[in-house]
C-alpha positions, 0 to 999 in steps of 0.5 A, spaced: 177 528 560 174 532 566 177 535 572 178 530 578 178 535 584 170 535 585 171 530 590 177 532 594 177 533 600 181 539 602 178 546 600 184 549 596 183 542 591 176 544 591 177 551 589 180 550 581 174 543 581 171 547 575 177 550 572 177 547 564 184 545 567 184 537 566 187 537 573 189 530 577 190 529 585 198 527 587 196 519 585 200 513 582 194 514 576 196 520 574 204 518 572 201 512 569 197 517 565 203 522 564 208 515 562 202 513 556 201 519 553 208 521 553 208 528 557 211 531 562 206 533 568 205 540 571 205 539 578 202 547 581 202 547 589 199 552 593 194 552 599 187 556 601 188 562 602 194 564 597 193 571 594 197 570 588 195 563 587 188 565 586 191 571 582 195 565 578 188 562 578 183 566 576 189 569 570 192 562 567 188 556 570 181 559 569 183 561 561 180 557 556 186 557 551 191 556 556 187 550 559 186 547 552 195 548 552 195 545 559 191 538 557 194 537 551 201 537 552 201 535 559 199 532 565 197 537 571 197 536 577 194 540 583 197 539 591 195 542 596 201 544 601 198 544 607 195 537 606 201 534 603 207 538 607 211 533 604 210 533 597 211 541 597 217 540 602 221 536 596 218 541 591 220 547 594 228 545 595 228 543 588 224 551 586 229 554 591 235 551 589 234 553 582 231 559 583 234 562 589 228 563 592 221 559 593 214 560 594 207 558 593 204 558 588 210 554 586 210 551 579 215 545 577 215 541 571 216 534 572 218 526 568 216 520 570 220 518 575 217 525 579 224 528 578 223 537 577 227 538 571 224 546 570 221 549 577 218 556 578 213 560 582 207 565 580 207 565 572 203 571 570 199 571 563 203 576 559 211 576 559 213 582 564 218 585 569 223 579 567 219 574 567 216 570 561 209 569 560 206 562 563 204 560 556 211 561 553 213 556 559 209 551 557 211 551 550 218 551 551 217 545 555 213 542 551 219 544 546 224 541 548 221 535 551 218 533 544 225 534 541 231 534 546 229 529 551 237 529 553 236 536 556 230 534 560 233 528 564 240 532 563 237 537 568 232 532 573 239 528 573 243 535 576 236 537 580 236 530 583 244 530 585 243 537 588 237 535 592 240 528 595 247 534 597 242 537 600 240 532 604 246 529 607 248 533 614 250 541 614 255 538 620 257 533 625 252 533 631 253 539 635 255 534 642 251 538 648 249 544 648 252 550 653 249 556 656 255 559 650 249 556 645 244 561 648 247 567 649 251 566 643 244 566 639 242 572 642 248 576 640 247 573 633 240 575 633 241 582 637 246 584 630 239 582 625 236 586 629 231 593 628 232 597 634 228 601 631 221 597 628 222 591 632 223 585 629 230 582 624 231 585 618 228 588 613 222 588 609 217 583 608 217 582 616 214 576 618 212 574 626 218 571 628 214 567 633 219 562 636 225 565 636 220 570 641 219 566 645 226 563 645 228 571 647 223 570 653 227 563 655 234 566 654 232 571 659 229 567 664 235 562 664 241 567 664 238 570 670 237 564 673 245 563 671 248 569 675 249 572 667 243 576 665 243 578 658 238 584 658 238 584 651 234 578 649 227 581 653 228 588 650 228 585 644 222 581 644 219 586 648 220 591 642 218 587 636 211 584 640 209 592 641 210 594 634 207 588 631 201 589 636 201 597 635 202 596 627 197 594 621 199 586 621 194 586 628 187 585 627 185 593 632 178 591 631 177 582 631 184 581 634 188 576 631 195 578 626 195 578 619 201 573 616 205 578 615 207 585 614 209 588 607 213 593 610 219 594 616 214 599 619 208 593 620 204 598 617 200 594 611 199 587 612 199 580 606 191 580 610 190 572 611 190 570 617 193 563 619 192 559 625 198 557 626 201 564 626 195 565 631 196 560 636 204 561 637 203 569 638 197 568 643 201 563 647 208 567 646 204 575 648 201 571 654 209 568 656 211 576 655 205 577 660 207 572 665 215 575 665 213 582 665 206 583 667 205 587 661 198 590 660 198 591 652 201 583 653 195 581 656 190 584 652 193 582 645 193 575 649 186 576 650 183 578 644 187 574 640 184 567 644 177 571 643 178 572 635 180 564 635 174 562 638 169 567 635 173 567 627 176 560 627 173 555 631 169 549 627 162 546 628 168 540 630 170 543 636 177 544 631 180 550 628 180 553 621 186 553 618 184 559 615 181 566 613 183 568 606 186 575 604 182 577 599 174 578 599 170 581 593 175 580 589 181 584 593 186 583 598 184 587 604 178 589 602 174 586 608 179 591 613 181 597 611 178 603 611 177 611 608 176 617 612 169 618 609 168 611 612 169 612 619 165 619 619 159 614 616 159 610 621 161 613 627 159 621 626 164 626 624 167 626 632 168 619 633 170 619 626 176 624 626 178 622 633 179 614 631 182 616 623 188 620 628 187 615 632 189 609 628 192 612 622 187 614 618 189 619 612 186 622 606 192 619 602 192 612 605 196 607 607 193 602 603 190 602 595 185 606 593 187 611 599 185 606 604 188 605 610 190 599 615 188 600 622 194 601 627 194 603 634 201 606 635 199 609 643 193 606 648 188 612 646 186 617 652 179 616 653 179 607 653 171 607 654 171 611 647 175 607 643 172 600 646 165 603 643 168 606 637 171 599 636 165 594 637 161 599 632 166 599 627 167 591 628 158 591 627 159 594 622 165 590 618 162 584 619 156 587 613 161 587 609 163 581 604 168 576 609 173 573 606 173 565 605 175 560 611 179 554 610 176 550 614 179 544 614 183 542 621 189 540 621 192 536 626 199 540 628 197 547 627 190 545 632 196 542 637 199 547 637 191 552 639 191 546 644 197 548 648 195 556 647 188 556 649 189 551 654 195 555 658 192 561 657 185 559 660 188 557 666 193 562 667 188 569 665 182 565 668 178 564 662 175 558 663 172 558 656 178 558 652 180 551 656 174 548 655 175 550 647 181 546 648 180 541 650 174 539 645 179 540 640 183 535 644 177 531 644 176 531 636 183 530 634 184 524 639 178 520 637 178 523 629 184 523 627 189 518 631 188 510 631 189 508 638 191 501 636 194 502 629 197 508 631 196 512 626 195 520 625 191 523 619 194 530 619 188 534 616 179 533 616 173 536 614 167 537 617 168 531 621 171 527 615 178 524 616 183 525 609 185 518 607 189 521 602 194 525 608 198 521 613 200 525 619 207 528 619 212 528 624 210 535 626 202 533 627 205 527 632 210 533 635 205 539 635 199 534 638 203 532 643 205 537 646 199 540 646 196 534 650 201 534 654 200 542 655 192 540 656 194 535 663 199 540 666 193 544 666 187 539 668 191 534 670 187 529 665 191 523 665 188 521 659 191 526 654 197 525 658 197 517 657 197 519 648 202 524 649 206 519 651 203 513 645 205 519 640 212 520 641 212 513 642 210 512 635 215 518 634 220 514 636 218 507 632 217 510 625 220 517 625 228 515 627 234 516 622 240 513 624 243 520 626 239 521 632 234 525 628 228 525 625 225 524 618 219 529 617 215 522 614 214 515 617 218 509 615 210 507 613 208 513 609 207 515 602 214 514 598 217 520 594 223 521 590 226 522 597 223 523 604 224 530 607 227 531 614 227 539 614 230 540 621 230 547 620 223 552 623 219 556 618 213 558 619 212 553 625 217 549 629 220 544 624 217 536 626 224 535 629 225 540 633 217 539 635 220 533 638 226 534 641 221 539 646 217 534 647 221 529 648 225 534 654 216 535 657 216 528 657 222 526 659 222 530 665 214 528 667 216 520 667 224 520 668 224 515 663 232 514 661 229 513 654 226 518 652 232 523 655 236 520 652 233 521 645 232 529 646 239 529 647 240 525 641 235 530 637 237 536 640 245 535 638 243 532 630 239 540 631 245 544 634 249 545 628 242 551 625 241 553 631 248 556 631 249 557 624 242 561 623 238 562 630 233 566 627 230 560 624 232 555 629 227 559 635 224 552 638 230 548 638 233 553 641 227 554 647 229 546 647 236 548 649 234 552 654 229 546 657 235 542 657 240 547 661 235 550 666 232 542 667 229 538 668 224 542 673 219 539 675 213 540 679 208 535 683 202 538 686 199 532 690 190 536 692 186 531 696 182 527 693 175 530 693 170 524 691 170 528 684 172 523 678 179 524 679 178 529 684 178 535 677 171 536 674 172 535 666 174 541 661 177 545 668 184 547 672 184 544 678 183 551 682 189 550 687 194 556 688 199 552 688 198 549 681 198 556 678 204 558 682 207 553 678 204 555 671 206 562 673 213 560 673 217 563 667 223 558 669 225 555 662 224 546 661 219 547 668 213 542 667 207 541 672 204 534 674 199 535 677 193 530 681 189 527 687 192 523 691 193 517 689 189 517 683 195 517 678 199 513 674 203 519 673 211 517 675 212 525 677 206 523 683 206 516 684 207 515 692 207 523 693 202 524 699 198 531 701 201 534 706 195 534 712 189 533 708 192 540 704 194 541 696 202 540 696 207 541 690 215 538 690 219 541 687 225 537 684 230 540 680 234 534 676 229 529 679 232 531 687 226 533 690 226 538 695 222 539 701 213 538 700 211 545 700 203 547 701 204 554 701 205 558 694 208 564 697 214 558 699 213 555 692 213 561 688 221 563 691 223 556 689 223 556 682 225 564 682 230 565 678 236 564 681 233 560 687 236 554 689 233 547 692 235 544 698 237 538 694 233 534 700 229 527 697 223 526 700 217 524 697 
């Protein structure tokens, strides 16, 4: 027998390629073989930069006697979760709903019809603390599979029945959404909220990305309706301060940490994730365009500068991520002593930045380190500029934590939307032109135009047979094309959108007006996952429901308005029950109840190939007064005239040879504009269109 993962393509699979584990990938093989020996199967999910995964590893799945155990009783199978969200997402249900909890790395024992009849999480090696020891789990499963099987189908027959309740509707389709929808969130979320420290509850605090940015669409759309709600922006407000001023972000690289340990965002779990960077550059920078926030800029600013520097592949991708531990201790890399500071700044500059940033002789960390913070903006910026840059030259010598490297679709989508609005409206013309080769990588690697298939994740340039994308690689990628149009006005990344959330509604429908997580064609599972609620990014359907709205409103296109208001309604049920984990849906109801609002900006056509030079904004004033809007559901079409095929802009003319904007609300159009002053006070909050149709 010979571990199966050396060939794998994912680097978490990789990872335990040399374990004396006879580990299998998730395939019809390794049932086959569980079913010829007569064995249960061992199926460990996790993911590359998991702490306690490599804890689990090195103490369990790298030791000789507990591998001997493993291969001899059992078939083992090794999933990672960020190439397989399905399989995990089917496991994960039946792990918390037996243990009231879930988490990777997540452990659970399966028959041969791939039912869960035991699951858990980190086992460690030696019974402590309540929990047994992963040896004694192993032979008791063994056990009682030798000698009473009845138990085993006993409970695979109860976790299965459990799992299909599971499945069926929390309550019936929520009908249309109301302005009481939003405002009614907002007070749920004001009573979880920590006036305090920012954020909602208490420790572990993890970046609640989408319900921020909800919090900033709340605020626009009830100004905008005459009833302003001041506590949705204070309360993102808050929380992005503390998180920004805490140890969760990077105060040298930039870039935030998955999540803090603590309620005072002080000691951070250190991996950093793609997917939490991307949702936090674009929510800062949305904080910026709302309050013209300097602090918002800068963690904007440095957040994209740490994605391009720290996370961009030799693709033109984005790494999935950096992993928490480096020379065989989590946080290593980051954290620093007061004798440190003074080696490498100076006894001055040391004592000043150790004040500065919280640096104490006892620590904040182990091993009396501490993590970084910058609870106020330092007196002397010139100073602390120069202190940062030595630091980080000097952290940069030390052993750096792995990365992820593979490119996963949804997660690169959701970079795509983020680095290109930011590049647009902070005049960053680099971080546009790193979007769109994202864009390219994953529009000519990863989706097949013609079977209209998505792959969810590649490596180094190589696409994953064995990763069929999911509804959010389809969502996510769509919207971050359809983000990258409203900025370039490159109808080629509007024209697979639309192929995308067209193939959304071809293989992805239940007959609820909902979506299922995979399509009709993908792999089968014991049961196919349609999760609606957000977790650490937007669910696939609430992805779509938003999508759909964007697409809507930039085509008119009945069908596709009719099915965000199918989807939106199968997902107001968890929006109103539990807002903190429906952020994105929600922000989807503010597009629905503020729009659609739809910008045309019509630019004279200048002999370029399509009047806009590759990889850039078109430059108008009028195209950025239009991206600079905050109005909740606003989407921006914008070409030379006629040069385009975008419904928005068919037969819309420059107004006397000069750039030209038609605003419409609800598809009524008021009167061409070509000032951005004009254009500016047209969509303010709580301004009102003359309801004129030209054009």
């Amino acid at each position: 027998m010979a571990n199966r993962l050396g060939d794998a393509l994912s680097p978490y699979l990789r990872q335990h390629a040399d374990n004396p584990v006879d580990w299998w990938p998730w395939c019809d093989e390794a049932f086959a073989e569980a079913r010829r020996r007569d064995v249960p199967i061992l199926l460990s999910v996790g993911y590359a930069a998991c702490h306690w995964c490599h804890v689990m590893a090195h103490e369990s799945f790298e030791d000789a006697g507990t591998a001997a155990l493993l291969n001899d009783r059992f078939v083992s199978i090794k999933v990672d979760r960020e190439e397989r969200p399905d399989i995990d997402a089917v496991y994960m249900e039946a792990t918390q709903a037996l243990t009231g909890r879930g988490g990777w790395p997540m452990t659970v024992f399966l028959d041969h019809d791939a039912r869960a009849f035991l699951a858990g999480t980190y086992f460690p090696p030696v019974a402590h603390g309540g929990m047994p020891s992963f040896t004694d789990v192993l032979r008791g499963v063994d056990d009682v599979w030798r000698t009473d099987r009845s138990r085993v189908d006993g409970a695979a027959d109860q976790i299965h029945a459990a799992l299909e309740r599971r499945v069926q509707p929390a309550g019936s389709p929520g009908g249309e959404p109301e302005l009481a929808d939003v405002t009614g969130a907002v007070g749920v979320l004001a009573a979880e909220f920590d006036a305090v420290r920012g954020g909602f509850g208490g420790a572990p605090k993890f970046p609640p990305s989408m319900v921020l940015e909800f919090l900033l669409r709340a605020d626009a759309l009830t100004r905008t309706a005459g009833q302003p709600d001041d506590r949705a922006l204070a309360m993102a407000s808050v929380t992005m301060q503390a998180m920004a001023r805490g140890g969760m972000y990077d105060q040298l690289a930039g870039g935030f940490a998955r999540y803090s340990v603590d309620a005072d965002w002080v000691v951070p779990h250190f991996e950093k994730m793609l997917y939490d960077n991307a949702q936090l550059l674009r929510v800062y920078l949305h904080w910026w365009r709302a309050t013209g926030d300097p602090l918002a800029q800068r963690i904007a600013t440095q957040t994209a500068e740490f994605l391009l520097a720290d996370m961009r592949t030799p693709q033109g991708g984005f790494a999935s991520a950096l992993d928490a531990d480096s020379e065989g201790r989590e946080g290593a890399a980051y954290v620093w002593t007061p004798r440190e500071l003074v080696e490498v700044l100076g006894p001055d500059d040391g004592s000043w930045v150790g004040t500065l940033c919280g640096v104490t002789p006892g620590g904040t960390f182990e091993r009396g380190a501490s993590v970084l913070q910058l609870r106020a903006d330092p007196d002397d910026p010139d100073r602390w500029e120069s202190c940062r840059s030595v630091l980080l030259a000097a952290r940069s010598r030390r052993e750096q934590p792995m990365r992820d490297d593979k490119v996963v679709t949804a997660w690169n989508g959701l970079a795509i939307a983020a680095l290109a609005e930011a590049g647009a409206l902070l005049d960053e013309p680099e971080w546009l032109g790193a979007a769109v080769q994202c864009a390219e990588l994953l529009v000519d690697l990863h989706w097949e135009p013609e079977s209209r298939h998505l792959a969810r994740i590649s490596l180094g340039g190589t696409v994953s047979t064995q990763a069929p994308g999911v509804l959010e690689d389809y969502a996510d990628l769509a919207e971050g094309l359809l983000v990258l149009y409203q900025v370039t006005g490159d109808q080629r990344w509007f024209t697979t959108a639309r192929a995308l959330v067209d193939t959304i509604l071809l293989r992805f429908p239940d007959s609820d007006g909902g979506f299922y997580d995979t399509a009709e064609d993908a792999p089968r599972l014991i049961r196919r996952p349609a999760d609606p609620s957000d977790g650490v990014t937007p669910s696939g359907a609430s992805a779509t429901a938003l999508v759909l709205r964007t697409l809507g409103a930039l085509t008119g296109d009945a069908t596709y308005l009719r099915a965000a208001d199918a989807s939106l309604a199968a997902l107001l049920p968890i929006a109103r029950r539990a807002p903190r984990f429906a952020g994105w849906t929600l922000s989807a109801v503010t597009a629905r109840l503020a729009g659609p609002i739809q910008v045309a900006v019509v630019l004279p056509a200048n002999g370029t190939a399509n009047g806009i030079a590759p990889g850039t904004a078109p430059g108008s004033d009028l195209h950025r007064t239009a991206l600079l809007s905050t109005a909740p559901g606003l989407v921006v079409a914008v070409s030379p005239e006629a040069a385009s095929s975008v419904p928005l802009l068919v037969d819309r003319p420059a107004v006397r040879g000069l750039p030209t904007a038609y605003p419409c609300r609800g598809f009524v159009c008021d009167l061409p504009v070509t000032d951005s002053d004009a254009l500016a006070a047209t969509l303010a909050p709580g301004a009102a269109g003359h309801g004129s149709t030209v054009g």
